[in-house]
Gaussian input, Z-matrix of N, CA and C with variables (Angstrom, degrees):
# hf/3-21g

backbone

0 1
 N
 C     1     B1
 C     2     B2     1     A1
 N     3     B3     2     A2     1     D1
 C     4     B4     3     A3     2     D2
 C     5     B5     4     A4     3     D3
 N     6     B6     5     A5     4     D4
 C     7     B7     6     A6     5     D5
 C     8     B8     7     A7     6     D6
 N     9     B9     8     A8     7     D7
 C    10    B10     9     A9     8     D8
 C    11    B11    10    A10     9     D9
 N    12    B12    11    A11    10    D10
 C    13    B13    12    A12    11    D11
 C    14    B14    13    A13    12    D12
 N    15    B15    14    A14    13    D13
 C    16    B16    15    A15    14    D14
 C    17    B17    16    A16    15    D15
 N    18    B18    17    A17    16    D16
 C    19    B19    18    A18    17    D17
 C    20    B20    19    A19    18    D18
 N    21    B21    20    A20    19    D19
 C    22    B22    21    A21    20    D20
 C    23    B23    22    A22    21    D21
 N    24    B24    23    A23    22    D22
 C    25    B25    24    A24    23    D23
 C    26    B26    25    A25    24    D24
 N    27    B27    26    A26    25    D25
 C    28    B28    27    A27    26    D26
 C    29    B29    28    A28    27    D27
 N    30    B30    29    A29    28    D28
 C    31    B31    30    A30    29    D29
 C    32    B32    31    A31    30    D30
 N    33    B33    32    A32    31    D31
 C    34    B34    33    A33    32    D32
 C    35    B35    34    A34    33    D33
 N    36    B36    35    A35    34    D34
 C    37    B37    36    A36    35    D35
 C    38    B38    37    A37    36    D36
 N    39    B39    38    A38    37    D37
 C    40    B40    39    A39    38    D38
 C    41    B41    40    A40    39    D39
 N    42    B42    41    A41    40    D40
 C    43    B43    42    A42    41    D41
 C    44    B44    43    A43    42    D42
 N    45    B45    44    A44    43    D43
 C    46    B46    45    A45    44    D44
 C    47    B47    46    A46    45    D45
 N    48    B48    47    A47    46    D46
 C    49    B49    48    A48    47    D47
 C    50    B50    49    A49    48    D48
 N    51    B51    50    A50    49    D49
 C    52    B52    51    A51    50    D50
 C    53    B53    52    A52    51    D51
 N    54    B54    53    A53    52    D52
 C    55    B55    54    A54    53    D53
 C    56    B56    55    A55    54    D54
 N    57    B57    56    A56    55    D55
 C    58    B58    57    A57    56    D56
 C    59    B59    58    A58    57    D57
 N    60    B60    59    A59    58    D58
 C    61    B61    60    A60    59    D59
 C    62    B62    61    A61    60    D60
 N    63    B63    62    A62    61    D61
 C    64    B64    63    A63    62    D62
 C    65    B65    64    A64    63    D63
 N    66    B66    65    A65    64    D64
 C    67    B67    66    A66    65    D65
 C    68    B68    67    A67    66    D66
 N    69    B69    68    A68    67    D67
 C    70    B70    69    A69    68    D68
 C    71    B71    70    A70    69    D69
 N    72    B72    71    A71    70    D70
 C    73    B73    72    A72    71    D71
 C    74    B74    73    A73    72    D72
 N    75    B75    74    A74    73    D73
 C    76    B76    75    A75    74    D74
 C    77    B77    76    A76    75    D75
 N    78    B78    77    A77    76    D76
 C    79    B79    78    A78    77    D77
 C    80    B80    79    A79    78    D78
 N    81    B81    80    A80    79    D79
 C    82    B82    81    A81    80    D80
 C    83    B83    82    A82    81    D81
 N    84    B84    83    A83    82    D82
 C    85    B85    84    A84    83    D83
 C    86    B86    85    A85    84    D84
 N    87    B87    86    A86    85    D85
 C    88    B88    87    A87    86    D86
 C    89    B89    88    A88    87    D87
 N    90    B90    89    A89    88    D88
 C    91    B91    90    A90    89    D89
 C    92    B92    91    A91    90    D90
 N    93    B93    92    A92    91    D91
 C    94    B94    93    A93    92    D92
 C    95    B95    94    A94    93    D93
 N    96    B96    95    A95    94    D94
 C    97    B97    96    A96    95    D95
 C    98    B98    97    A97    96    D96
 N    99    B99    98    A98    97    D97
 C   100   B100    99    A99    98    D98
 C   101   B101   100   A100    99    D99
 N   102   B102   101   A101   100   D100
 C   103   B103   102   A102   101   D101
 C   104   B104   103   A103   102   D102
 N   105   B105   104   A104   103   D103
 C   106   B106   105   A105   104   D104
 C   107   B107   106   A106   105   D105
 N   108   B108   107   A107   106   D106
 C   109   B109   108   A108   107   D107
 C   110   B110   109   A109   108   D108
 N   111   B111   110   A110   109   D109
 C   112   B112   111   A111   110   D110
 C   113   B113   112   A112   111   D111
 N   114   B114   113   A113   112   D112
 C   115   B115   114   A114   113   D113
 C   116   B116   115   A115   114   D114
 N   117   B117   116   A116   115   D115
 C   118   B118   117   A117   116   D116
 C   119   B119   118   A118   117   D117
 N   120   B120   119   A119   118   D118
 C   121   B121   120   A120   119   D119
 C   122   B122   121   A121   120   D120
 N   123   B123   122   A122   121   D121
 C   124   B124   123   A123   122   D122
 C   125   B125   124   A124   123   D123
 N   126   B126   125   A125   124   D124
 C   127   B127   126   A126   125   D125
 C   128   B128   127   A127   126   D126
 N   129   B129   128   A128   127   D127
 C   130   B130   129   A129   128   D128
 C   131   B131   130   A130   129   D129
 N   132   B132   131   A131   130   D130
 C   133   B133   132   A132   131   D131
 C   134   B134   133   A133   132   D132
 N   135   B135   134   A134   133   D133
 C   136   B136   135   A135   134   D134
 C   137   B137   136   A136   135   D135
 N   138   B138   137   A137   136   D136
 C   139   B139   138   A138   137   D137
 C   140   B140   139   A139   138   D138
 N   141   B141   140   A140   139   D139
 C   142   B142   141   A141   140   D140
 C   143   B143   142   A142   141   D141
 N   144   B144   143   A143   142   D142
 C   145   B145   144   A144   143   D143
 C   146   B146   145   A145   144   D144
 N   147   B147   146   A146   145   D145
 C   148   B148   147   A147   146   D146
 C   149   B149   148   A148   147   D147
 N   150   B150   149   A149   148   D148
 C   151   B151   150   A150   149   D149
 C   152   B152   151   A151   150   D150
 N   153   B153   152   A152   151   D151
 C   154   B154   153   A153   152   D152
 C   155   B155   154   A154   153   D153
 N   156   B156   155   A155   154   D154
 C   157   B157   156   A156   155   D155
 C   158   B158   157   A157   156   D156
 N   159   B159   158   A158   157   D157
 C   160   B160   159   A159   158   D158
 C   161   B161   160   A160   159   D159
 N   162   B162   161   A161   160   D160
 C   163   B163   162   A162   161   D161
 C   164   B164   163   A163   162   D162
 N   165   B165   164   A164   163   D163
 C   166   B166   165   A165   164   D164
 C   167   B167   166   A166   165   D165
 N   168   B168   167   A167   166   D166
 C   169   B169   168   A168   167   D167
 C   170   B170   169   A169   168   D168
 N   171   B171   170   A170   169   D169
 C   172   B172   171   A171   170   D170
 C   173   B173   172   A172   171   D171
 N   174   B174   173   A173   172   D172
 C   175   B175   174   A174   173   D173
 C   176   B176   175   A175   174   D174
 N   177   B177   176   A176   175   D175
 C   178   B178   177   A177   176   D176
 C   179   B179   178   A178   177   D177
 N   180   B180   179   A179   178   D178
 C   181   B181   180   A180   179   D179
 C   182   B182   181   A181   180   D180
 N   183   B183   182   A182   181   D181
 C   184   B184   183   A183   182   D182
 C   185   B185   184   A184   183   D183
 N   186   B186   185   A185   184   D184
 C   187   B187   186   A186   185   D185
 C   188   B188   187   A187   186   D186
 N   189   B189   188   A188   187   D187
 C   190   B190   189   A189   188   D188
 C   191   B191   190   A190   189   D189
 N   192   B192   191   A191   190   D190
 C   193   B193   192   A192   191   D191
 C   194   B194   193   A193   192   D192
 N   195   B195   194   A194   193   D193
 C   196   B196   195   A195   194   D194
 C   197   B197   196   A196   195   D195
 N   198   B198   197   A197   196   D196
 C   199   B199   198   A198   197   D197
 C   200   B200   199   A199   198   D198
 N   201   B201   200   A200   199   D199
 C   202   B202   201   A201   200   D200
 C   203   B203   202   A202   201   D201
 N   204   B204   203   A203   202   D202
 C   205   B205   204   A204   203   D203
 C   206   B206   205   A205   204   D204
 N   207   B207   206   A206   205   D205
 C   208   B208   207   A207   206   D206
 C   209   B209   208   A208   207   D207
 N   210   B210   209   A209   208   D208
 C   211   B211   210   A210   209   D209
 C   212   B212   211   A211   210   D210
 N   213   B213   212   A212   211   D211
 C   214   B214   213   A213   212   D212
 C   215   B215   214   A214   213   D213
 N   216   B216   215   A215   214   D214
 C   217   B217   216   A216   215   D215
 C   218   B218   217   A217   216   D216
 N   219   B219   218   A218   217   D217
 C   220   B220   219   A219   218   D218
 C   221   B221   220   A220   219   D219
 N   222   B222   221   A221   220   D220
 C   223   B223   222   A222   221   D221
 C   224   B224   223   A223   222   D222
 N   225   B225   224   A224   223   D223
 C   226   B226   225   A225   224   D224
 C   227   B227   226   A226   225   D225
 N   228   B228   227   A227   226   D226
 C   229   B229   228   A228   227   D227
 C   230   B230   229   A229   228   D228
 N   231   B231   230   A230   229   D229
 C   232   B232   231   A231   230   D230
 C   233   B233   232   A232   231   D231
 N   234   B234   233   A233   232   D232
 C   235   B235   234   A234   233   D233
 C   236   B236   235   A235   234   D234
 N   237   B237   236   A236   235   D235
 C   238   B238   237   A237   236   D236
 C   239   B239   238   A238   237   D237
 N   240   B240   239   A239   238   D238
 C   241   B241   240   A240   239   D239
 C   242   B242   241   A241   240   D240
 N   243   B243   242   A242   241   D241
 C   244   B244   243   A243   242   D242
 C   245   B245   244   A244   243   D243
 N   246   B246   245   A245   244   D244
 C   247   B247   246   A246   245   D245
 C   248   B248   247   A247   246   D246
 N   249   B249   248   A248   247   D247
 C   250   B250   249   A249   248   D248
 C   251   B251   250   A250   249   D249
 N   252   B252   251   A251   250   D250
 C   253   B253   252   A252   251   D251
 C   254   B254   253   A253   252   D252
 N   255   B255   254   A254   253   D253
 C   256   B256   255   A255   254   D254
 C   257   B257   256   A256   255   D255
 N   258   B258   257   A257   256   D256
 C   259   B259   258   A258   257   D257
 C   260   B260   259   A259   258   D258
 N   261   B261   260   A260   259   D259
 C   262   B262   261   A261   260   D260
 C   263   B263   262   A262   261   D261
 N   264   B264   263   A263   262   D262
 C   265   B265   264   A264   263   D263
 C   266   B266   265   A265   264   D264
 N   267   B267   266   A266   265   D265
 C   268   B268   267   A267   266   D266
 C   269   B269   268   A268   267   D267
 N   270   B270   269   A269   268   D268
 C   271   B271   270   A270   269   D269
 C   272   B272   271   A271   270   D270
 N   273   B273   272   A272   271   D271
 C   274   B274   273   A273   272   D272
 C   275   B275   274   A274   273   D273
 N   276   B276   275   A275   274   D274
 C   277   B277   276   A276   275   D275
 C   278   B278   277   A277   276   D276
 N   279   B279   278   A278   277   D277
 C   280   B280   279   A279   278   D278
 C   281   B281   280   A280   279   D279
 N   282   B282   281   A281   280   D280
 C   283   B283   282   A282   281   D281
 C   284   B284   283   A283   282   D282
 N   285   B285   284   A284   283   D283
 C   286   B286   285   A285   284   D284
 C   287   B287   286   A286   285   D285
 N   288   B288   287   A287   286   D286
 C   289   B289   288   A288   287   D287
 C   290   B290   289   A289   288   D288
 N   291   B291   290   A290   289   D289
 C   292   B292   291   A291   290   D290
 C   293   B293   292   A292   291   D291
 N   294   B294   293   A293   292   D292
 C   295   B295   294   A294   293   D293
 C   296   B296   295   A295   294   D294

   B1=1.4520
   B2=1.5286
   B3=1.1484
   B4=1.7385
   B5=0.9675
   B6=1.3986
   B7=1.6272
   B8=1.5905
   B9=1.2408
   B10=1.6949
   B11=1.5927
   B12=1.1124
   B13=1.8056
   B14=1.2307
   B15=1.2143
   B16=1.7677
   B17=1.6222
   B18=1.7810
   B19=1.5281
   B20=0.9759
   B21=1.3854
   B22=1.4312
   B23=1.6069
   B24=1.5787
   B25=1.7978
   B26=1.3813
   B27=1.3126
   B28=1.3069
   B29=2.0874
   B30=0.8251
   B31=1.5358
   B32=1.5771
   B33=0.9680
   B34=1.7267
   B35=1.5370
   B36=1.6431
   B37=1.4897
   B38=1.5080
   B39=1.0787
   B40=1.4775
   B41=1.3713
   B42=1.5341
   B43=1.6064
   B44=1.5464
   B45=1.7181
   B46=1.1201
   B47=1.5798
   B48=1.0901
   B49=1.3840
   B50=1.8133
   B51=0.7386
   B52=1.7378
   B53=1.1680
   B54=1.6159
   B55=1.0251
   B56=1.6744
   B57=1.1152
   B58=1.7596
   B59=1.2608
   B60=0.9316
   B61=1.6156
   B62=1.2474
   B63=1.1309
   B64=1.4844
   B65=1.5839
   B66=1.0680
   B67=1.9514
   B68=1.9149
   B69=1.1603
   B70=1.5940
   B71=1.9816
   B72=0.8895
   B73=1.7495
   B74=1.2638
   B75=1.7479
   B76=1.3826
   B77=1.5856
   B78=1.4396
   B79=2.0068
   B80=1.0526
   B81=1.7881
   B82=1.0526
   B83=1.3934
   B84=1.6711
   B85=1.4985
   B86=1.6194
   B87=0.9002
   B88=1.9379
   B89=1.6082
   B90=1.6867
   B91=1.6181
   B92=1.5474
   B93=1.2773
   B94=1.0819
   B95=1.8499
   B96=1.0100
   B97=1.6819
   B98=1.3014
   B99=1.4128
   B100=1.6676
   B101=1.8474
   B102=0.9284
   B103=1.8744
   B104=0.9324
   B105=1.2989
   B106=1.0033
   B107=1.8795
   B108=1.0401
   B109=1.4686
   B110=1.7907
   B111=1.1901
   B112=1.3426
   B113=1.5273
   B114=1.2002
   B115=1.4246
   B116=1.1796
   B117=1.6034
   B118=1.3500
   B119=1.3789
   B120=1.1555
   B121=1.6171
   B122=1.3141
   B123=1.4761
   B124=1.5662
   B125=1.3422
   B126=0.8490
   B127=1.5980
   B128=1.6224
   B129=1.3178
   B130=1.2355
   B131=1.5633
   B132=1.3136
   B133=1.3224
   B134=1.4235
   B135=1.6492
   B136=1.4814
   B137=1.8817
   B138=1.1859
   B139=1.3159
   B140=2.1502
   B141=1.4540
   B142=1.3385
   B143=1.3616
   B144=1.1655
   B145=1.2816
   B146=1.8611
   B147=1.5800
   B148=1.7953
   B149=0.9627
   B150=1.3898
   B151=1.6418
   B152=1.7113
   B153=0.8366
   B154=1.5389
   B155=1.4246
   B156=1.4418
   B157=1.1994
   B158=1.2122
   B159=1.2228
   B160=1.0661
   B161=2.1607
   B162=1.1777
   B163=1.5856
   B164=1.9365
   B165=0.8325
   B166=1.7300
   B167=1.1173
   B168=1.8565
   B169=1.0602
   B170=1.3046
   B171=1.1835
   B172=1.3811
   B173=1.6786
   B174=0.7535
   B175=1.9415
   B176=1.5383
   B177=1.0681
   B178=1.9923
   B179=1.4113
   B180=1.3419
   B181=1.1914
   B182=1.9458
   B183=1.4106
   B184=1.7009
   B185=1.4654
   B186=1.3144
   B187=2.3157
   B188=1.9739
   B189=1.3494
   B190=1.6819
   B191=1.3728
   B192=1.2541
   B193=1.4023
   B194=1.8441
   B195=1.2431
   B196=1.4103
   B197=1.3357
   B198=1.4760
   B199=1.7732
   B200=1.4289
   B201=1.9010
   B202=1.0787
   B203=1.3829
   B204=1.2478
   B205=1.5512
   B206=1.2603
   B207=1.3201
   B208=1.6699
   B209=1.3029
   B210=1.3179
   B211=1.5645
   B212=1.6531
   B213=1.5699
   B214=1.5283
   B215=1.5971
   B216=0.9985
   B217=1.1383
   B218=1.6898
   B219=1.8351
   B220=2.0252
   B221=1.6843
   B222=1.2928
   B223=1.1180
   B224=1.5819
   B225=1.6358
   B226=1.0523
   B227=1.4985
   B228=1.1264
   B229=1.0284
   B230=1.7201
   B231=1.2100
   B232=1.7710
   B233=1.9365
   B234=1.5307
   B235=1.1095
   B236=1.7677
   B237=1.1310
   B238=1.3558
   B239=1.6149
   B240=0.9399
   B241=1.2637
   B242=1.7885
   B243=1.0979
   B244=1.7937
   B245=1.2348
   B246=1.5227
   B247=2.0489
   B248=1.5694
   B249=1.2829
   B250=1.9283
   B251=1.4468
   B252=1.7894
   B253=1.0447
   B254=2.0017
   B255=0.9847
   B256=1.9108
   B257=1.3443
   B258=1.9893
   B259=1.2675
   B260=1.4399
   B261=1.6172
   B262=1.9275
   B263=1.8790
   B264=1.4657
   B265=1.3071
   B266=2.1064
   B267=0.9661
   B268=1.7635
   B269=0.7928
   B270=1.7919
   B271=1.4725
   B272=1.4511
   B273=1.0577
   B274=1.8669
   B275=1.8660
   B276=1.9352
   B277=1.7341
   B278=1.4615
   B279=1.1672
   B280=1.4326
   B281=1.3153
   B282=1.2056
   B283=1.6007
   B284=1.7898
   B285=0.8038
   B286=1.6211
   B287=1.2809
   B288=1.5871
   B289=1.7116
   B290=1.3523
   B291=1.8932
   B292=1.5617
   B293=1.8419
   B294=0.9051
   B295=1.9226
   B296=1.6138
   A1=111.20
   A2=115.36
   A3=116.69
   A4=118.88
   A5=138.49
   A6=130.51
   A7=99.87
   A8=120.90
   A9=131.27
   A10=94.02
   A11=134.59
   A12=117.94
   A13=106.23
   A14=89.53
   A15=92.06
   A16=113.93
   A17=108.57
   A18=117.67
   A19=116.23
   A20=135.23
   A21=130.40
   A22=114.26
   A23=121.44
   A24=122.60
   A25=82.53
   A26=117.99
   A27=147.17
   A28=81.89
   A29=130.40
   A30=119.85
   A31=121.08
   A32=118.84
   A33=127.98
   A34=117.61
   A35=101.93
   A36=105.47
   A37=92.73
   A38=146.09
   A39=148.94
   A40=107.73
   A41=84.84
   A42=120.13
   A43=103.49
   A44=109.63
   A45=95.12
   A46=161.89
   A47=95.04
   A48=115.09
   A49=97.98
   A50=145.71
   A51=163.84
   A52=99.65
   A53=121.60
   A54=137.79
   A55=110.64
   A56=121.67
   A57=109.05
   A58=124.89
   A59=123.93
   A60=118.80
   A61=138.70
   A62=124.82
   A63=131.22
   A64=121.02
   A65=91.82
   A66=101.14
   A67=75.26
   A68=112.78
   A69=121.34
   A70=85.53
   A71=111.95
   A72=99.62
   A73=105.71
   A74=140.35
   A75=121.78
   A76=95.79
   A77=118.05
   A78=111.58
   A79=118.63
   A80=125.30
   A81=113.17
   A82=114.80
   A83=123.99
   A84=117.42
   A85=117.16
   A86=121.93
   A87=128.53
   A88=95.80
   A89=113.21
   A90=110.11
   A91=102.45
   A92=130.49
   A93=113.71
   A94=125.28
   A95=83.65
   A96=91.15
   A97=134.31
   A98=89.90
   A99=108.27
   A100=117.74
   A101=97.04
   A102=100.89
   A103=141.11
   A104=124.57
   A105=157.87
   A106=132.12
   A107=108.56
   A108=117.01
   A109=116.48
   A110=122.61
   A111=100.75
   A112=140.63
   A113=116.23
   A114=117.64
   A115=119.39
   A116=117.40
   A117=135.82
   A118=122.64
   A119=102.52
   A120=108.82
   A121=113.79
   A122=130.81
   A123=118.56
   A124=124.17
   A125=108.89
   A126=130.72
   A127=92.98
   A128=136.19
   A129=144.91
   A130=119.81
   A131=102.11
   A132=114.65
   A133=102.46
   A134=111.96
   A135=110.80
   A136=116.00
   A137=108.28
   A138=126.95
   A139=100.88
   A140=122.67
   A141=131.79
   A142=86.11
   A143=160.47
   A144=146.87
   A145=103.64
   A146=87.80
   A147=95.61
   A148=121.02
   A149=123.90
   A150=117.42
   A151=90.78
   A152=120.83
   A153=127.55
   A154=104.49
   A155=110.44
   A156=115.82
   A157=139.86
   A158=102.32
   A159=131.15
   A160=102.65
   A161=104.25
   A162=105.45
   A163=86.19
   A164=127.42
   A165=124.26
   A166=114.87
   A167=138.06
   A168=122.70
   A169=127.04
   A170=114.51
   A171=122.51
   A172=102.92
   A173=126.35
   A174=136.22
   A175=99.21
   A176=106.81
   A177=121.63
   A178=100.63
   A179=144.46
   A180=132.73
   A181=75.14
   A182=114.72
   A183=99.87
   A184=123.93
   A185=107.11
   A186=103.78
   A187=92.17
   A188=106.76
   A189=90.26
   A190=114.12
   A191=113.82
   A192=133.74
   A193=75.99
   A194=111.75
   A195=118.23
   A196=131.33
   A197=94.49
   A198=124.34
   A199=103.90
   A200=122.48
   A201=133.98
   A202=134.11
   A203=120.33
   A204=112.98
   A205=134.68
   A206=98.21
   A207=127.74
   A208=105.99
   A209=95.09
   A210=123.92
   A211=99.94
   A212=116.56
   A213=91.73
   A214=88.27
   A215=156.43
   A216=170.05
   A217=129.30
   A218=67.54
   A219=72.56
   A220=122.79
   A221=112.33
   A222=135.87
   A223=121.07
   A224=112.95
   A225=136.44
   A226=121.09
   A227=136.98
   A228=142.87
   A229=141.30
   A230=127.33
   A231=109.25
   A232=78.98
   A233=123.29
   A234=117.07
   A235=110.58
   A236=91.65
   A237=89.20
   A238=115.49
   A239=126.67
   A240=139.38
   A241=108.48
   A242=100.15
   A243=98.92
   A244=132.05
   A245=102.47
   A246=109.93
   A247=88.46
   A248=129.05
   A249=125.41
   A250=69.15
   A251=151.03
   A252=111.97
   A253=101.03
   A254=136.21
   A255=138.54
   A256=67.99
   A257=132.73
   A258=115.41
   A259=128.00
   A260=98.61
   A261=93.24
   A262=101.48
   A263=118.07
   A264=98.67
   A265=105.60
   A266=105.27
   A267=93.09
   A268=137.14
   A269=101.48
   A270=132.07
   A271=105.52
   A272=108.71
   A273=106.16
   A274=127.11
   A275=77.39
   A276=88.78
   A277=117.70
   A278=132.18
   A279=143.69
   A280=98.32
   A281=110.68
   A282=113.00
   A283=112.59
   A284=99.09
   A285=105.34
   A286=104.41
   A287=97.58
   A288=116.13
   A289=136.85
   A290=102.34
   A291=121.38
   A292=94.82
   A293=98.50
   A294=109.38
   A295=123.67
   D1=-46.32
   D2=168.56
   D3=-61.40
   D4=-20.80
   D5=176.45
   D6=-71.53
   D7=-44.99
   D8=176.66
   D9=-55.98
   D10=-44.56
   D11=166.72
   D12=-55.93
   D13=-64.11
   D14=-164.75
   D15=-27.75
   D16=-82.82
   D17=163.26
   D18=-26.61
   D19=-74.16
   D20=-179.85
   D21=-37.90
   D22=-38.70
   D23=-176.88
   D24=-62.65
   D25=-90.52
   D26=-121.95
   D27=-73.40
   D28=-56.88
   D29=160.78
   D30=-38.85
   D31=-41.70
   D32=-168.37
   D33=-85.01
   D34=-26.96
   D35=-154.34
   D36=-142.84
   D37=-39.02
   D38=-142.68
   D39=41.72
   D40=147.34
   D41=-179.06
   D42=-32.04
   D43=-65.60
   D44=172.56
   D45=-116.86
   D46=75.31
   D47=-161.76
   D48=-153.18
   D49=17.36
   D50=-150.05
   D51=-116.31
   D52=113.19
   D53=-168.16
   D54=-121.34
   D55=118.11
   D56=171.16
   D57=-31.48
   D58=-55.04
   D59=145.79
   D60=-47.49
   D61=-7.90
   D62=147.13
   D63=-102.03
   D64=3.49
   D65=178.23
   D66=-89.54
   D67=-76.42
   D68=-142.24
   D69=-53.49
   D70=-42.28
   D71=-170.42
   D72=-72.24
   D73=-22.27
   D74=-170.42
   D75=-96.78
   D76=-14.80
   D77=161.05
   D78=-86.52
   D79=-4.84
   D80=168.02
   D81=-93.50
   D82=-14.07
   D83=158.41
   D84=-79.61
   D85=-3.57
   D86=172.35
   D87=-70.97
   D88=-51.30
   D89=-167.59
   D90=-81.96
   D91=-9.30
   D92=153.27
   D93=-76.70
   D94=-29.60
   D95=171.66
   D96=-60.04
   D97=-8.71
   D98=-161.93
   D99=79.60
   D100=-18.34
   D101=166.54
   D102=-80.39
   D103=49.72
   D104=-170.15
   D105=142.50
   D106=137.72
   D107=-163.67
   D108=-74.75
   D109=127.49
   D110=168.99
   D111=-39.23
   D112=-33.73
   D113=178.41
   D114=-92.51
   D115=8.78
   D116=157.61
   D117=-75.19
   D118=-11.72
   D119=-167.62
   D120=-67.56
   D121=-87.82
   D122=141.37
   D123=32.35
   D124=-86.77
   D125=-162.07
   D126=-71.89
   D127=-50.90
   D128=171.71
   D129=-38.81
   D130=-55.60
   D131=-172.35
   D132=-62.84
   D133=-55.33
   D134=-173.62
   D135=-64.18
   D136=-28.46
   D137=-172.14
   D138=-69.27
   D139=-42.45
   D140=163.88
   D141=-74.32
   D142=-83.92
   D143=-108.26
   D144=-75.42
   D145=-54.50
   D146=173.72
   D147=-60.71
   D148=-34.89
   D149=-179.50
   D150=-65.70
   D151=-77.73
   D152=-171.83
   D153=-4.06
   D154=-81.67
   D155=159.64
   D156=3.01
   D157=-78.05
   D158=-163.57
   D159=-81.93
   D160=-26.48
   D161=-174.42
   D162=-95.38
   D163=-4.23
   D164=169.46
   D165=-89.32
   D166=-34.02
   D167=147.27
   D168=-87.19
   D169=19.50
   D170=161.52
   D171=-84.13
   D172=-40.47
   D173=-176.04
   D174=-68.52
   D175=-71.83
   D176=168.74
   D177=-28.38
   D178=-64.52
   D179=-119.56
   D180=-117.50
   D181=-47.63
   D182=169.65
   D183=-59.27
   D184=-20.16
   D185=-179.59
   D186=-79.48
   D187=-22.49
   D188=-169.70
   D189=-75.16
   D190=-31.05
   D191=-155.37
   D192=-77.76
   D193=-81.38
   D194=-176.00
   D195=-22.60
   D196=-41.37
   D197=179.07
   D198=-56.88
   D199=-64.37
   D200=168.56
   D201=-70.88
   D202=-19.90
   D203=138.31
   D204=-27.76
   D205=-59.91
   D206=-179.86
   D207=-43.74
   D208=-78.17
   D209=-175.06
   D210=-41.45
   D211=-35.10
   D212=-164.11
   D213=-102.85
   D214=40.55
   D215=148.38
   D216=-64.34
   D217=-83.45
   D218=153.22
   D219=-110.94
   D220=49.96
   D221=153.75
   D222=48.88
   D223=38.82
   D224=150.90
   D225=-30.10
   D226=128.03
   D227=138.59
   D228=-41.64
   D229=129.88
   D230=-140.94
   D231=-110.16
   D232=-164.95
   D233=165.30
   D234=-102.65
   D235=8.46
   D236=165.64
   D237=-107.59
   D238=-14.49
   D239=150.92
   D240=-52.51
   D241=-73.10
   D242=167.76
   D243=-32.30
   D244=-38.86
   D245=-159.81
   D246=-107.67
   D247=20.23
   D248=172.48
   D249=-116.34
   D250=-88.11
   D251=-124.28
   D252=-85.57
   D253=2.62
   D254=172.02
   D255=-58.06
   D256=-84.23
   D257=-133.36
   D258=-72.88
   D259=-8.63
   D260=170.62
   D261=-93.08
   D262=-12.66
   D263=178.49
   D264=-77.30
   D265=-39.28
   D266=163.12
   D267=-26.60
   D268=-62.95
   D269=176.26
   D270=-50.75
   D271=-55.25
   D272=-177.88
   D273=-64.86
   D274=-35.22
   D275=163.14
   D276=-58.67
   D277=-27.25
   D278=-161.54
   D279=-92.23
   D280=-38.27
   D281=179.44
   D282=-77.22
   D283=-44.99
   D284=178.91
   D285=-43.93
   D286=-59.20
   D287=-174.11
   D288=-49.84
   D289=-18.40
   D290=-173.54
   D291=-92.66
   D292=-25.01
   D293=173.69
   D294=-75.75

C-alpha cells in the first residue's frame, strides 16, 4: 500500500519539491479514498518523508561527484588548489624579502 503513496507523491509532486504539507494532503486524500487507513497515516507521512530525504542526498552527493569529475576533466582549479599555491607564493615572498 505505501509504494501506491509513494508513486502517487513522487508522480504528483516530485521528489524534489515535496513538502510535509503536501505529503500530509496527498495521504489525507488516499484516506479519504479509502486507500489507506486512518491510523496509517503517521507512519506514512514519516515513511515518504524519509525516503525523501534520503533520495535528496542521494541527488546532492551525485551533482558533487559529477560537479568534480567535470572540474577535473577540464582541469579546473579547486580552492584548495588555490590556498597551496597563495601559501608557497608567501613563502617565496618571505624569501625574496630576507634577501
Amino acid at each position: 500500500m505505501l509504494d501506491i503513496i509513494k508513486k502517487s507523491i513522487y508522480l504528483g509532486l516530485g521528489a524534489a519539491s515535496v513538502t510535509k504539507e503536501k505529503v500530509e494532503s496527498l495521504i489525507d486524500e488516499l484516506i479519504e479514498k479509502g486507500q489507506l487507513a486512518k491510523e496509517e497515516k503517521s507512519k506514512a507521512i514519516k515513511e515518504v518523508m524519509d525516503k525523501i530525504e534520503k533520495e535528496e542526498k542521494e541527488i546532492v552527493k551525485n551533482i558533487k561527484t559529477m560537479v568534480k569529475e567535470a572540474a577535473d576533466t577540464v582541469g579546473v582549479a579547486t580552492q584548495k588548489d588555490i590556498d597551496s599555491l597563495k601559501k608557497r607564493v608567501k613563502e617565496l615572498e618571505s624569501k625574496l624579502a630576507e634577501k
